[in-house]
C-alpha positions as CSV (number, residue, x, y, z in Angstrom):
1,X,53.6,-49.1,-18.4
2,X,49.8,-49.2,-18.4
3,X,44.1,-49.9,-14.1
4,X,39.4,-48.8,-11.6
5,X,38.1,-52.0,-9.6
6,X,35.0,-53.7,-9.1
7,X,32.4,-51.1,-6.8
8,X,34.8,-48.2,-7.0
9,X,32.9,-45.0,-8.7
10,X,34.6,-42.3,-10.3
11,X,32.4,-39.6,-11.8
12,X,31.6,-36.2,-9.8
13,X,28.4,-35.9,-11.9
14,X,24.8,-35.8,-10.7
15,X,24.0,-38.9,-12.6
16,X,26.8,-41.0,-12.9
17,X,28.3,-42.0,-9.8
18,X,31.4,-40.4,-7.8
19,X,32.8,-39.7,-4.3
20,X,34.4,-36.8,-2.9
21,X,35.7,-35.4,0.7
22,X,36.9,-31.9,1.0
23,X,37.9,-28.8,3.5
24,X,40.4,-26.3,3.2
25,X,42.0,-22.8,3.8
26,X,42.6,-22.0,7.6
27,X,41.2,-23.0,10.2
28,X,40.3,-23.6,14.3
29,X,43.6,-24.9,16.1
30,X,42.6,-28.4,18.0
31,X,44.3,-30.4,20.8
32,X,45.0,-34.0,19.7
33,X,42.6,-36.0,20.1
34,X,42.1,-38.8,22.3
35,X,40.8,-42.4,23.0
36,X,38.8,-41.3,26.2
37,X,35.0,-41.9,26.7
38,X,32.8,-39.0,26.5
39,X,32.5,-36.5,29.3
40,X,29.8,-35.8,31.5
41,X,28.8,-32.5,31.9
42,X,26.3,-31.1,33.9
43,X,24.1,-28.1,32.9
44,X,21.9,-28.5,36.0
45,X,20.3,-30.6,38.8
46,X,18.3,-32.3,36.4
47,X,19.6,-32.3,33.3
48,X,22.9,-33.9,31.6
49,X,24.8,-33.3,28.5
50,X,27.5,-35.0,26.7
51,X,30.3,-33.5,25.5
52,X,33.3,-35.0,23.2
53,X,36.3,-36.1,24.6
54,X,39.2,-34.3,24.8
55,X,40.7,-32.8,20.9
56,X,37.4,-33.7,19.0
57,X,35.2,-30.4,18.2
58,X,32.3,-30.1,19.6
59,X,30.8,-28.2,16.5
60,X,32.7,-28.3,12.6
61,X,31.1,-24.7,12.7
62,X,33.7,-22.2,13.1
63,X,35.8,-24.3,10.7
64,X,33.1,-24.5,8.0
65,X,32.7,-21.0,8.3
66,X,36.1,-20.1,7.3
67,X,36.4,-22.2,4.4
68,X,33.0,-22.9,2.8
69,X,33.7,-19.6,0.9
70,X,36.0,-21.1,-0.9
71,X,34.0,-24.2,-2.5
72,X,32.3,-23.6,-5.2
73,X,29.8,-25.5,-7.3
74,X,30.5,-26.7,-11.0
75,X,28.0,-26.9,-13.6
76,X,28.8,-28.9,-16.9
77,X,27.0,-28.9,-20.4
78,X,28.2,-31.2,-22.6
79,X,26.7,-32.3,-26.3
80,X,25.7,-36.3,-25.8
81,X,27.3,-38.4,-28.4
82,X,24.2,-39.9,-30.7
83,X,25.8,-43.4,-30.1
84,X,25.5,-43.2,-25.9
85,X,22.2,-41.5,-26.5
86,X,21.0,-44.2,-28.6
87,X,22.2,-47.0,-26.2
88,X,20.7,-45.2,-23.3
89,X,16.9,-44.7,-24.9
90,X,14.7,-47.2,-22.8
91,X,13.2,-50.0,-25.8
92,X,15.8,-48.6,-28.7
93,X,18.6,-50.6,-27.8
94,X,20.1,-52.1,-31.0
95,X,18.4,-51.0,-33.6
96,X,20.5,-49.5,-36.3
97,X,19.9,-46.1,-36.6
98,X,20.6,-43.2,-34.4
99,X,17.6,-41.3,-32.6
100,X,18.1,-38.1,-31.7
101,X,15.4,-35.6,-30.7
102,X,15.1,-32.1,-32.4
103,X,15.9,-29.3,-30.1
104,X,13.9,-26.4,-30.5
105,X,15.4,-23.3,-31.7
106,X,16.3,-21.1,-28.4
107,X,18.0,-18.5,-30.7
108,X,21.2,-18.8,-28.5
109,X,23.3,-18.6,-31.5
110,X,24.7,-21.9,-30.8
111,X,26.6,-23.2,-34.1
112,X,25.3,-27.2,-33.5
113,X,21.8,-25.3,-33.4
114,X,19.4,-27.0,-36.7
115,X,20.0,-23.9,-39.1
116,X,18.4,-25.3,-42.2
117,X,15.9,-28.0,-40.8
118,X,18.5,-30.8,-42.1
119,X,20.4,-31.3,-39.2
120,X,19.1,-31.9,-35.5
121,X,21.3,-30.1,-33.0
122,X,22.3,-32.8,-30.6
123,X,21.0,-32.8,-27.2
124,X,22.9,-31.4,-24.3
125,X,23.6,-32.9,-20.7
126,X,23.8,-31.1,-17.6
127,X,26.2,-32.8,-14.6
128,X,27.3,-31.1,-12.1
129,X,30.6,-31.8,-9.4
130,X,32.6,-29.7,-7.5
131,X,35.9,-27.4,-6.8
132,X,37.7,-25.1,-4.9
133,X,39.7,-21.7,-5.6
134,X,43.3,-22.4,-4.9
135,X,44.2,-18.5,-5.5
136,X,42.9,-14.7,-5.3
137,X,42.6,-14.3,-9.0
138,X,39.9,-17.4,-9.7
139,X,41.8,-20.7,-10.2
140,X,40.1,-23.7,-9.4
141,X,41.0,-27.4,-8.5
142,X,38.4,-29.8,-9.1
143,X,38.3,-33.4,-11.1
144,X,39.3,-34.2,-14.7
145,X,36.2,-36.2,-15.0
146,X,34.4,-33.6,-13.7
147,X,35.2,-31.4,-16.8
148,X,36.7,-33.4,-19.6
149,X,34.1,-33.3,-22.2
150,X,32.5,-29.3,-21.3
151,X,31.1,-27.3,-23.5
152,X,30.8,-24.8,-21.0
153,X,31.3,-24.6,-17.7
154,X,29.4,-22.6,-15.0
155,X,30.6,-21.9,-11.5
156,X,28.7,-21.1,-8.7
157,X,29.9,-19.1,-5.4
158,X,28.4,-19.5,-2.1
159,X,26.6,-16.5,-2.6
160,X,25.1,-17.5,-5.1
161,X,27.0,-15.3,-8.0
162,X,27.2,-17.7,-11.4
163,X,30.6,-17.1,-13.1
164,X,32.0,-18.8,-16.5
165,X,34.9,-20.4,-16.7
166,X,37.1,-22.0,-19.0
167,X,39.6,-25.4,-18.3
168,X,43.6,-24.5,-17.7
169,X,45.1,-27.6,-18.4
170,X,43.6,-31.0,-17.6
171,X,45.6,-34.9,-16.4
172,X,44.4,-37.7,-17.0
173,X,46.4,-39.7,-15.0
174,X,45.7,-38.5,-11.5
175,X,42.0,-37.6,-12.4
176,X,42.5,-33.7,-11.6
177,X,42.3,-30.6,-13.8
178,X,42.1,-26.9,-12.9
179,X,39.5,-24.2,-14.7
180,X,39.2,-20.0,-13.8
181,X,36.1,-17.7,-14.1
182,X,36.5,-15.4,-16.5
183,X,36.5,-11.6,-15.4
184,X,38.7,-11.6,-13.1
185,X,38.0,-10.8,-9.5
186,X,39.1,-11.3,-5.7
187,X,38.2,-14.6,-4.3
188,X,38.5,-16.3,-1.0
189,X,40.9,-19.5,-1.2
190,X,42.3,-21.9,1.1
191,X,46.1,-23.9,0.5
192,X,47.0,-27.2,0.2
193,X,48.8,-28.5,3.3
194,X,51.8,-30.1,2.5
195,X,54.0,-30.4,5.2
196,X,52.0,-31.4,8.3
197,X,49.5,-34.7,7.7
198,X,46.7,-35.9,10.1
199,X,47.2,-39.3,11.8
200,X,44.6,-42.1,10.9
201,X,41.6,-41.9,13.2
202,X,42.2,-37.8,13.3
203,X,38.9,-35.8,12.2
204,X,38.6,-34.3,8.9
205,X,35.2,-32.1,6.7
206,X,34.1,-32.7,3.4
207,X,32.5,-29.6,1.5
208,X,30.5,-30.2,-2.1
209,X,28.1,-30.0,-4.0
210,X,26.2,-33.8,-3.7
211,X,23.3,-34.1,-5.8
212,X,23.8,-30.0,-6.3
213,X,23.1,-29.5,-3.0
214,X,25.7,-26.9,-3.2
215,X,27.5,-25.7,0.4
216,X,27.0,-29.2,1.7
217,X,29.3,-30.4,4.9
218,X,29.9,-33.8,6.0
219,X,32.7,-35.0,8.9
220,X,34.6,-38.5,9.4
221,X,37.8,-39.8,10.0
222,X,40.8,-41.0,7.9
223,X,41.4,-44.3,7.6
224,X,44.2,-45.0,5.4
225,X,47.0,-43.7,3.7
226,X,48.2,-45.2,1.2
227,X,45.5,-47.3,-0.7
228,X,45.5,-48.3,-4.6
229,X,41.9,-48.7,-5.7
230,X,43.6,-49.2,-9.4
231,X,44.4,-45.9,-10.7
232,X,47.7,-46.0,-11.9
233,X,49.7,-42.8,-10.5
234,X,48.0,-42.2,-6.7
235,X,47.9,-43.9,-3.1
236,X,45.0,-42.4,-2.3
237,X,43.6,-41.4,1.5
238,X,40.7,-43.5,2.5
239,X,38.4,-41.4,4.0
240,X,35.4,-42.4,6.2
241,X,32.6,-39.7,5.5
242,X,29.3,-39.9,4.1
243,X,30.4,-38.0,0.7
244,X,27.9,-38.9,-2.8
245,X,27.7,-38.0,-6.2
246,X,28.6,-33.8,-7.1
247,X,31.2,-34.4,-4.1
248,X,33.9,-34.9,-6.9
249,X,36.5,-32.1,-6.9
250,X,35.8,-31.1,-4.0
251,X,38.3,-30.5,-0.9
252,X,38.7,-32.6,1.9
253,X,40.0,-30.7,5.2
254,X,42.0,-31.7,8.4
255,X,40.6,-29.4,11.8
256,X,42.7,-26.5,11.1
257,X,40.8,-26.2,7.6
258,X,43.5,-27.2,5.5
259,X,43.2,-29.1,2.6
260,X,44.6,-32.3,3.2
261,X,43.1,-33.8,-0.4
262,X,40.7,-34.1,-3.5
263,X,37.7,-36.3,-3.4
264,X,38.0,-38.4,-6.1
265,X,35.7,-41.7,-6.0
266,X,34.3,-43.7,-3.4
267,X,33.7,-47.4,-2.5
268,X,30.0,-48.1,-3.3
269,X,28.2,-51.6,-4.7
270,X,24.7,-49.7,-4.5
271,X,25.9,-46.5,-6.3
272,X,25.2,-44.6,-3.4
273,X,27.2,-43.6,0.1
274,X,28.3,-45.9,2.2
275,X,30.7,-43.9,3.8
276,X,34.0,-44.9,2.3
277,X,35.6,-42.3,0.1
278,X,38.9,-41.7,-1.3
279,X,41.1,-38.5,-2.2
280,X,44.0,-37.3,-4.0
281,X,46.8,-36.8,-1.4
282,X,47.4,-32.9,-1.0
283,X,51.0,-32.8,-2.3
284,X,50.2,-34.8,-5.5
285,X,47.3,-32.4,-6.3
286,X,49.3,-29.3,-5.3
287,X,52.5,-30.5,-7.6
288,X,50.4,-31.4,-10.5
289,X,47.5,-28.2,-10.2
290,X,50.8,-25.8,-10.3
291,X,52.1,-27.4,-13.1
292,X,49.0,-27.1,-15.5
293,X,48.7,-23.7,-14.3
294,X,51.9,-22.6,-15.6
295,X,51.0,-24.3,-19.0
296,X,52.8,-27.1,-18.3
297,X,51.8,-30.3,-20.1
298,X,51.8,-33.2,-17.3
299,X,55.1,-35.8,-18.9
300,X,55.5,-39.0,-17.1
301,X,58.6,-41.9,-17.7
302,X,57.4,-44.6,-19.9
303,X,59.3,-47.9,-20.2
304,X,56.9,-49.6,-22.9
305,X,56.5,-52.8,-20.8
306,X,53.1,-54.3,-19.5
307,X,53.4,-55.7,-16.1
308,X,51.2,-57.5,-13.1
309,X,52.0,-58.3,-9.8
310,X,54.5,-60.8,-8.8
311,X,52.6,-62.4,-5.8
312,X,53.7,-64.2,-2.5
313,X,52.0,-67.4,-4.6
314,X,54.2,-66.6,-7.7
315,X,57.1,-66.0,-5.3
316,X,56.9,-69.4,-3.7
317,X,56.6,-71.0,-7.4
318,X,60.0,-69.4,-8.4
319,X,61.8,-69.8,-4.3
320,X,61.2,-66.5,-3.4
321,X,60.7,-64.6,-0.6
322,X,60.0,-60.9,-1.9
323,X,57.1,-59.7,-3.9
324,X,57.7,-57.0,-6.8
325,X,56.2,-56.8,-10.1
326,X,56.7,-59.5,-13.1
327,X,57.0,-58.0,-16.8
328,X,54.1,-59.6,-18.9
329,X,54.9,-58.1,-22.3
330,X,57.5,-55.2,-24.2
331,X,56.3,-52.6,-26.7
332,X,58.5,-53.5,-29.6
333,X,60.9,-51.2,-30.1
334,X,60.1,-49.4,-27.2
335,X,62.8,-48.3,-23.7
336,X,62.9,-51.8,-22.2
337,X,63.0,-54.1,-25.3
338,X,66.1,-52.1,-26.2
339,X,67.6,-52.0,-23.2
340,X,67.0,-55.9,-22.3
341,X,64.1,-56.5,-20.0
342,X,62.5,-59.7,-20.6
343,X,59.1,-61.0,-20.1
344,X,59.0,-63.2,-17.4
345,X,62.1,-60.7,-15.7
346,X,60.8,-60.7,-11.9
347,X,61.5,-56.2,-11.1
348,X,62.3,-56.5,-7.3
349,X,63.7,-52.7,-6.9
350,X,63.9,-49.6,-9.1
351,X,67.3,-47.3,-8.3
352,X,67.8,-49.0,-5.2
353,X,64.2,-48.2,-4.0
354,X,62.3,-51.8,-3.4
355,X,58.9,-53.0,-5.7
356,X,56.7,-54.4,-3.9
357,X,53.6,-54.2,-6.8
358,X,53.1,-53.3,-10.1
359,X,51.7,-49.8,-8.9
360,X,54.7,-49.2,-7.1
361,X,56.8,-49.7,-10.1
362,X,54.1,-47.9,-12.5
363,X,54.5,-44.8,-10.0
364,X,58.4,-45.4,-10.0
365,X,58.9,-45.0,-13.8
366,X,56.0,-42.3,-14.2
367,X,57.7,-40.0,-11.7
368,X,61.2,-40.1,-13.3
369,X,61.5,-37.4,-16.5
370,X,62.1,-38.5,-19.9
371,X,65.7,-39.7,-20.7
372,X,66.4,-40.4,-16.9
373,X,68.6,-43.9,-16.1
374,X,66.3,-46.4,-14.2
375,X,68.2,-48.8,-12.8
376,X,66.1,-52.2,-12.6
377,X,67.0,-54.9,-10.3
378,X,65.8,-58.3,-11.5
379,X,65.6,-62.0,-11.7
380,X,65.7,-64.0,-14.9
381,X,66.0,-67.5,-14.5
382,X,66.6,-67.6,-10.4
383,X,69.5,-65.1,-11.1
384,X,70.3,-61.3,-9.9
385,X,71.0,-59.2,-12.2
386,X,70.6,-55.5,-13.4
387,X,69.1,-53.9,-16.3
388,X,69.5,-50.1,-17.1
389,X,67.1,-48.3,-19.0
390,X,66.4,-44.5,-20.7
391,X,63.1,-43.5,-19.8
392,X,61.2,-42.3,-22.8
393,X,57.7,-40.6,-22.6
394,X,54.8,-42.2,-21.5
395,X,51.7,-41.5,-24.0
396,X,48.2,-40.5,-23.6
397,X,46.1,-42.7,-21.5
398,X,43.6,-42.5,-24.6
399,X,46.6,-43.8,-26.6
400,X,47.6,-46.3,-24.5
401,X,43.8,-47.5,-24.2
402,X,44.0,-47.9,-27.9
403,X,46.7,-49.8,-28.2
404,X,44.9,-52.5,-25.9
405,X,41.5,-52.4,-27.3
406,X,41.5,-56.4,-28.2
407,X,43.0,-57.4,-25.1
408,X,40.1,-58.4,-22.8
409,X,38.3,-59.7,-26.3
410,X,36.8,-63.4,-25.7
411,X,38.8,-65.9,-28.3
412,X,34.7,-68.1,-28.8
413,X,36.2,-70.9,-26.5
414,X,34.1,-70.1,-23.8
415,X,34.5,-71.6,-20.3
416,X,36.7,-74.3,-19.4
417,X,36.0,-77.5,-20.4
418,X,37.5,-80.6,-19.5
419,X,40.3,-82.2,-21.8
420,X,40.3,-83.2,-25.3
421,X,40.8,-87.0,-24.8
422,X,43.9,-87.6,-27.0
423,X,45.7,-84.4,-25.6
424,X,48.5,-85.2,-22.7
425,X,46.9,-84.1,-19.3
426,X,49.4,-81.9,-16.8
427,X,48.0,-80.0,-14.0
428,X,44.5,-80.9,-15.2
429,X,44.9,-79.4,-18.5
430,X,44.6,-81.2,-22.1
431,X,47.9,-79.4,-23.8
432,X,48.4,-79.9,-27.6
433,X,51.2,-78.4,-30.0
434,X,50.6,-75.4,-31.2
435,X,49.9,-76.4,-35.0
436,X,48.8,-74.9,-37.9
437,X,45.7,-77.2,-36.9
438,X,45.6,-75.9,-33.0
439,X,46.0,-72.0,-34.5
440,X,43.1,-71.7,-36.9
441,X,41.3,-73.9,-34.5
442,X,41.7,-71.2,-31.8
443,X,42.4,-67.6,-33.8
444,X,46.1,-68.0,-32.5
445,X,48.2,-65.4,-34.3
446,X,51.7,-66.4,-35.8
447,X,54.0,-64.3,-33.5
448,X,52.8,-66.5,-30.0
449,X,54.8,-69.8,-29.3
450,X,53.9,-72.3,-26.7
451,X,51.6,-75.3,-25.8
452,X,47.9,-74.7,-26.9
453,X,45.8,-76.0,-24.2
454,X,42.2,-78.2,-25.5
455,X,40.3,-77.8,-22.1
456,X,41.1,-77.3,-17.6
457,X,39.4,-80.1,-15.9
458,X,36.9,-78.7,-13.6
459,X,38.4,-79.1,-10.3
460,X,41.5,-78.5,-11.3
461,X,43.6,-75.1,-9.7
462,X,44.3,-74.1,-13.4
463,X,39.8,-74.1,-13.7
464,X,40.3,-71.9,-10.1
465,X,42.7,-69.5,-11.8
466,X,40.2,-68.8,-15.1
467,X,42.6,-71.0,-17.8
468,X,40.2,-72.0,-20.3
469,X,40.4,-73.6,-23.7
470,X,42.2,-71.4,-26.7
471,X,45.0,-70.0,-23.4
472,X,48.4,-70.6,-24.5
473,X,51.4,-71.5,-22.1
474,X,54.2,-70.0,-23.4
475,X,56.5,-70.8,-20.2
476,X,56.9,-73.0,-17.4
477,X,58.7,-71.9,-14.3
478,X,60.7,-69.0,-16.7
479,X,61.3,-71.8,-19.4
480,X,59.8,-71.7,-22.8
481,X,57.0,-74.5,-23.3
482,X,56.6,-76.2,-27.2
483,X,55.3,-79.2,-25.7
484,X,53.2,-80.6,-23.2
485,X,56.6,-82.9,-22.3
486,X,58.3,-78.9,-21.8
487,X,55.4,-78.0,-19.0
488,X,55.6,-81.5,-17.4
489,X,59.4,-81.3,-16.8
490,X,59.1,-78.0,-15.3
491,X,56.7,-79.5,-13.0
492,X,58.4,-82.1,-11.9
493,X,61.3,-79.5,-11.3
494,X,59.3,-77.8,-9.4
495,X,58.6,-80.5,-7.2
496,X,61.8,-82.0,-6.5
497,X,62.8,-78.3,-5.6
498,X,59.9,-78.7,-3.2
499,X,57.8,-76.0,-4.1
500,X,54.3,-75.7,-3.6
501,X,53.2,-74.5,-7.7
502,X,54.6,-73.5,-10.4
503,X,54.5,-70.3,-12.4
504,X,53.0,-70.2,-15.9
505,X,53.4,-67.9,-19.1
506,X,50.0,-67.6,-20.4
507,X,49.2,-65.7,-23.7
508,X,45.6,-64.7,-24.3
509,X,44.1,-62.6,-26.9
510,X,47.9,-61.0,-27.8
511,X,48.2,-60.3,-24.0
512,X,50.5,-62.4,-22.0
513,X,49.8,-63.0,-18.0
514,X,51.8,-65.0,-15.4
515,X,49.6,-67.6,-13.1
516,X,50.7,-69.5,-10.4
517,X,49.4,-72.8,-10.5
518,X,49.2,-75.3,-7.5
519,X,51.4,-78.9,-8.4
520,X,48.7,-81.3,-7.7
521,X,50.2,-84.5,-5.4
């Protein structure tokens, strides 16, 4: 099963955009804290000072100085690829030849290095995040995107020592990777803190490296547990501080300088801080750093089905009550196809264990091992039933990518438009056959059955929903659609069952989707 969203940044590089919030190790022992107003102190006759109330520090300082020995800096070179450098040159856009600058020679002995005048060495970038030494002997947590495409790698200690080091295993799929400096060595560390978990509103530090201001310390409070910002495999812990670009990788601690997460991305129209970050819950990052450590290759359940979420809308459209997840589409040949599963199957629970969301099930499958049962309980057609299926193992997420390159593709029909005259009308959409006629006139490949639909009347829910002309329905209400007569009966089902919409099949671009539309009156 196969998602970042709209103003979420992920990228711990000075230059690109990313959020981080980190502290770690062991740390100063506070009372819990508490709702009460500031106290008054007074330091004289004339003079008055406030002080926190009671469990809030009054200085991060004694913490910071425990486990800001353990944060490092991370410096990235990386060759840029000719076709993002010549997007990115300023007036060069689209023309059809690569530009790429001649490096001098620096007689570094780097092989990309222009040995016979023919070639030009491609440029190099610099970026820059940050991690944290998880162990005596030099192993460091920090960000997959942080170090994905190094060439080298370049670590910097709070004393200002500059160490190599080379990447231990990377994962895609919860953004986090671990290197180690090269040498060897004794290293102040701090532990992951699995066990006991601040409350939201408790105080927690950040410590990074924002725009390589290296040994950098920000405070705020968590506010969530528990939040999917689209990433497939994490609930991540929102966390109020002022974190900013380089904070990626880095640790974010609880008062007793623990590391309670890694800072991953943060919340951020602008580009820039506005105080809402996100981290990798401890336990995830601990499970999967220890892993990659031990040479293990990260290997996650797989189902080969492409699902959404089933929606308190969609569940009112099929006389519902729970939400879960609805399967759009199967991998032929893949766990689920063989096993059963059906497009349009409504996934309430997975081994007992309710679905409320798509990520829920996503997470479900991807934490089970390859050739596990998963036991899916469903709904086909208003009906309970059960489907069993092997996991099998999950691919790449470059893989995965690959195979949905064409999805999102636009099919030339543009924005809605408003109903071919002759076609039937239902819902406020002009539906016609789906032809040898309504396929070339669309780009509508053989394999997809259903109703073609010629245009969405402006005001129309369908328009509100983004159906457009060149959209196929390929069900009504868990029913196959040929005809326009098919989607009208369902309809009309749907309103003698009294039920507020109806739930559509929709293929686009060889991806199906399932849309609750509203029955007009």
């Amino acid at each position: 099963m196969a998602a970042r969203k709209t103003g979420f940044i992920v990228g711990a590089v000075a230059g690109l955009g990313v959020a981080a919030a980190a502290l770690a190790g062991v740390g100063l022992r506070m009372s819990p804290a508490s709702a009460e107003a500031p106290h008054l102190i007074r330091a004289s006759n004339t003079s008055t000072m406030f002080a926190p109330p009671p469990g809030a520090p009054m200085s991060f300082a004694d913490i910071f100085e425990q486990v800001a020995p353990a944060v490092v800096s991370i410096d990235v070179t990386s060759k840029i690829d000719p076709e993002t450098l010549r997007r990115s040159i300023p007036g060069f856009e689209g023309l059809p030849f690569d530009i790429v600058p001649k490096q001098p020679k620096g007689g570094n002995g780097d092989d990309d290095q222009d040995q016979g005048g023919s070639q030009p060495a491609l440029p190099k970038q610099q970026s820059s995040g940050s991690g944290f030494f998880i162990s005596p002997d030099g192993y460091i947590v920090t960000n997959n995107h942080v170090v994905e495409n190094a060439d080298k790698i370049t670590v910097t200690l709070t004393d200002g020592r500059e160490l190599d080091a080379d990447v231990i295993g990377r994962d895609e799929g919860t953004d986090l990777a671990v290197v180690k400096v090269r040498g060897g060595g004794k290293f102040p560390f701090v532990n992951f803190e699995n066990s006991a978990k601040p409350r939201v509103g408790d105080w927690v530090i950040a410590v990074g490296n924002p725009f390589g201001l290296n040994g950098t310390a920000t405070a705020g409070i968590i506010s969530s547990y528990g939040r999917d910002i689209g990433d497939t495999f994490v609930d991540y812990i929102q966390i109020d501080a002022p974190i900013n670009r380089g904070n990626s990788g880095g640790p974010t601690f609880d008062t007793y300088g623990r590391v309670i997460g890694v800072n991953t991305a943060i919340f951020s129209p602008s580009g820039g801080s506005v105080g809402i970050g996100f981290a990798i819950p401890a336990d995830v990052a601990d499970r999967i750093t220890k892993q990659l450590i031990n040479g293990g290759k990260i290997t996650r359940g797989y189902i080969g089905a492409t699902i959404q979420n089933f929606t308190q809308e969609m569940a009112e459209s099929q006389g519902l009550t729970q939400k879960g997840a609805i399967v759009a589409d199967l991998v032929p040949g893949g766990p689920a196809q063989k096993s059963g599963l059906q497009a349009g199957d409504i996934v309430l629970g997975v081994n007992g264990a309710p679905v409320t969301s798509s990520s829920e099930l996503t997470r479900a499958v991807a934490n089970t091992r390859p050739g596990d049962l998963l036991r899916l309980d469903v709904v086909r057609g208003g009906k309970r039933q059960t489907v069993d299926i092997h996991a099998g193992v999950r691919p790449s997420e470059k893989e995965l990518a690959a195979t949905n390159d064409n999805g999102d593709e636009e099919d030339g029909s543009g924005s809605p438009s408003a109903p071919a005259a002759k076609a039937p009308v239902v819902l406020g959409m002009g539906l016609i056959p789906l032809d040898a006629a309504a396929r070339a006139r669309y780009s509508i490949p053989a394999n997809v059955s259903g109703v073609a639909i010629t245009g969405v009347r402006a005001d129309a829910d369908a328009a509100d929903k983004g159906l457009r002309a060149g959209d196929v329905i390929v069900s009504a209400s868990g029913v196959a659609a040929r005809t326009a007569s098919d989607v009208a009966a369902a309809v009309d089902a749907a309103k003698r069952a009294g039920r507020p919409s109806i739930l559509l099949g929709v293929s686009r671009g060889g991806r199906t989707l399932y849309v609750p539309i509203k029955i007009e009156g």
